[in-house]
Backbone as a ProteinNet text record, in pm:
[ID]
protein_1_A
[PRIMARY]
XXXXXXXXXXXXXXXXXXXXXXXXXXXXXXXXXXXXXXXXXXXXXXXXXXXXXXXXXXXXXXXXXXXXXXXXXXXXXXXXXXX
[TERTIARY]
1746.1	1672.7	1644.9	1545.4	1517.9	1548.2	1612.5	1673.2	1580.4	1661.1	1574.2	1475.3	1585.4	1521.8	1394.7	1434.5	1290.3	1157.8	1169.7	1068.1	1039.2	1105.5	1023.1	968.2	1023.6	970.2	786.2	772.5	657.7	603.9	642.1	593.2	495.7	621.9	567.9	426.4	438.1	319	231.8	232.2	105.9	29.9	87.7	34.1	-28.3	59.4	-27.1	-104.4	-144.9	-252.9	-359.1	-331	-435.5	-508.5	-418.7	-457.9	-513.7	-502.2	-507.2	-443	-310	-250	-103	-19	66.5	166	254.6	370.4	473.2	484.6	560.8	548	414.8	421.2	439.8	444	503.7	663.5	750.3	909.9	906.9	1049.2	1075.6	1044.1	1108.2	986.8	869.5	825.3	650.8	583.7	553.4	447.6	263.5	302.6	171.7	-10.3	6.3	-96.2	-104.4	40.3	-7.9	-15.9	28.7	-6.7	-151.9	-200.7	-356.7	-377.8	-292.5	-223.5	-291.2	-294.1	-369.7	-448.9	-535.3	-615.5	-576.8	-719.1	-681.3	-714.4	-844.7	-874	-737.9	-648	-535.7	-472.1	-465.5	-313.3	-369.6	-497.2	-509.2	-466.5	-511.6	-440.2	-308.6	-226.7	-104.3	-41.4	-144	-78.4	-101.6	-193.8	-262.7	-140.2	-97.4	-41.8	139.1	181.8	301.1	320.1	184.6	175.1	181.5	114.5	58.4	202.5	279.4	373.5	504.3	507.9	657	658.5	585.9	588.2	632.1	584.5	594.5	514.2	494.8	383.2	410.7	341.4	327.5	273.6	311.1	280.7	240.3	115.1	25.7	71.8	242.3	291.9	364.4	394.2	478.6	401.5	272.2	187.2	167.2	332.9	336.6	342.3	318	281.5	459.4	593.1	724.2	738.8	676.9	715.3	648.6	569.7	487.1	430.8	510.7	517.8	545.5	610.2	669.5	745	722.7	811	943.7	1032.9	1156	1118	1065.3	1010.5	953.9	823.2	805.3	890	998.9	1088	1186.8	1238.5	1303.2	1242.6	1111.1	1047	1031.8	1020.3	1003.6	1127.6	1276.9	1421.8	1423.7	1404.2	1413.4	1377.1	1157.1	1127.8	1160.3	1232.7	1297.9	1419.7	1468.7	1611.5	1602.9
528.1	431	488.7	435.7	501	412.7	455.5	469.1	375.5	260.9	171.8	276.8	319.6	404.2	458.9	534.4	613.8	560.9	412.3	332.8	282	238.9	214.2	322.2	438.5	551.6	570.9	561.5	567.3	439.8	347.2	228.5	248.5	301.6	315.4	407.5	487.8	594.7	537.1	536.9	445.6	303.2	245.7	176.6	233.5	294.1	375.5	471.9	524.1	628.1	529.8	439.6	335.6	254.1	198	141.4	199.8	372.5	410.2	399.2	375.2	295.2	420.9	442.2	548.9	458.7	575.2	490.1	479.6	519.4	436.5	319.4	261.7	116.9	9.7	110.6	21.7	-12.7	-115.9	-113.5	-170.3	-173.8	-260.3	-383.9	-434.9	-571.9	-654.6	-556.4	-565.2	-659.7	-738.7	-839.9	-828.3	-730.7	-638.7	-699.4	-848.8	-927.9	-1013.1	-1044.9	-1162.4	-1062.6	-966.4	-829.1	-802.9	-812	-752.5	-578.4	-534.4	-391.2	-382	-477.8	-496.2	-634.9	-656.1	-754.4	-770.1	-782.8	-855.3	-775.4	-662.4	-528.7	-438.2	-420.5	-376.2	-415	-561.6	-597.5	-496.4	-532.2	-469.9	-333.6	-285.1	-102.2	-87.4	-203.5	-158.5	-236.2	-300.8	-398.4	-266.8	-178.3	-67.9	60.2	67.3	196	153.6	7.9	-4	-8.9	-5.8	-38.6	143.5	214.4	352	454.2	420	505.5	441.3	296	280.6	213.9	222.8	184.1	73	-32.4	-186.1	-254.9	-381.3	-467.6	-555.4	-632.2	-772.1	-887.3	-956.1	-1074.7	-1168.5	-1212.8	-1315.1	-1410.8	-1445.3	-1541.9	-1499.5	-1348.3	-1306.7	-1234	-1291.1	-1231.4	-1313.6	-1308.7	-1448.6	-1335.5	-1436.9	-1370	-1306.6	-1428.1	-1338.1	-1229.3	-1176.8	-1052	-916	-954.9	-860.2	-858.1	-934.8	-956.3	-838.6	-768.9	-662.6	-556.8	-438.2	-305.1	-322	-445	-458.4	-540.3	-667.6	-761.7	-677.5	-611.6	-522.1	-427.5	-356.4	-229.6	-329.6	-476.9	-583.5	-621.6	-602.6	-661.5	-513.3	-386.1	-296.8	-284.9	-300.2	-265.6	-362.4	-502.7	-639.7	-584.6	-535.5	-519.6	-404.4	-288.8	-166.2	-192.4	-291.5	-332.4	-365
-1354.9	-1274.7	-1136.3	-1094.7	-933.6	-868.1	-753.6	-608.6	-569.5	-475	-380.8	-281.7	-214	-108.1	-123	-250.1	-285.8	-304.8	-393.1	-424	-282.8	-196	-92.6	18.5	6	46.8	14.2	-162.4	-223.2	-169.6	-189.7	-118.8	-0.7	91.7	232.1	219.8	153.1	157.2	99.7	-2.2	-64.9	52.2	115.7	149.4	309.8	369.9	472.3	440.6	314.8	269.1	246	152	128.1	248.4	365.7	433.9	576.3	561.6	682.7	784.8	757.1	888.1	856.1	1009.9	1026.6	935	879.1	840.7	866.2	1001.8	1121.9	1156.2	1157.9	1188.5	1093.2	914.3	866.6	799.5	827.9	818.7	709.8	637.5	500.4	525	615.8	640.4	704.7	695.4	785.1	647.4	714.7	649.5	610.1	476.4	485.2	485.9	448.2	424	571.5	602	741.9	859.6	871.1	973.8	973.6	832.2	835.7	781.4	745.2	674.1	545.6	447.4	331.8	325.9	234	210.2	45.1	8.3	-140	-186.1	-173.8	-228.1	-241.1	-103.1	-94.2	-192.2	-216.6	-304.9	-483.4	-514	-654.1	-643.9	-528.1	-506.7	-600.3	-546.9	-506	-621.4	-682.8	-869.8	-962.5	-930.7	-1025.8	-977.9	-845.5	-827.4	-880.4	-867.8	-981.6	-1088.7	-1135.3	-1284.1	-1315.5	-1310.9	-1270.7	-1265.7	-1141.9	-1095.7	-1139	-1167.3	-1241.4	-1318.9	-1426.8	-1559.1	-1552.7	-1499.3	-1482.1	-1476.3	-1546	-1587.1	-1512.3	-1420.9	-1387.6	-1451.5	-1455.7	-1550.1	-1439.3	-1506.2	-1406.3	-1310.7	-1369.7	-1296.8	-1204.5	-1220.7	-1091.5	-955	-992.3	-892.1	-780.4	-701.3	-622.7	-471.6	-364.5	-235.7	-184.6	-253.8	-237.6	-302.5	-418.8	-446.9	-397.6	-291.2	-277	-101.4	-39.7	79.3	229.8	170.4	198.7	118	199.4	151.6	37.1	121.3	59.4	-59.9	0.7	-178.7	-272.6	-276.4	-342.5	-383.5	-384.5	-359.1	-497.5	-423.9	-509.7	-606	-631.7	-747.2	-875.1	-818.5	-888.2	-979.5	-895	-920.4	-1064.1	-1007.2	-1130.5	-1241.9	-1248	-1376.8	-1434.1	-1341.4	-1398.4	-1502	-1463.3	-1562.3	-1697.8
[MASK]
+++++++++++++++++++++++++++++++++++++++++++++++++++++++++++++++++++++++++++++++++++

């Protein structure tokens, strides 16, 4: 299984490559939608790059704004469907 750390490492990158934005300014809990960091184009990025890079499916119903809120929710949501 992979390492929290790491998944939010990839996390972090992916979303400052995608969004153009340093990824210094973004922390495990930076609020990537109410910051303005991603949009809704952003969020499919980033449903396609977990699906993509960790062999994890989301299911329509878990496509809720807590799992995907931040670095750490996201990072927590990857760990769950890894199990």
């Amino acid at each position: 299984m992979i390492e929290t750390v790491e998944i939010k490492n990839k996390i972090r990158s992916f979303i400052a490559e995608t969004a153009f934005v340093s990824e210094d300014k973004i922390n495990d809990n930076s609020l990537i939608f109410q910051e303005g960091i991603f949009d809704s184009m952003g969020f499919l990025s980033l449903i396609n790059y977990i699906e993509d890079h960790f062999q994890i499916k989301a299911d329509d119903a878990e496509l809720l704004e807590e799992n995907f809120e931040s670095v750490e929710a996201i990072a927590e949501f990857i760990a769950r469907k890894s199990n």
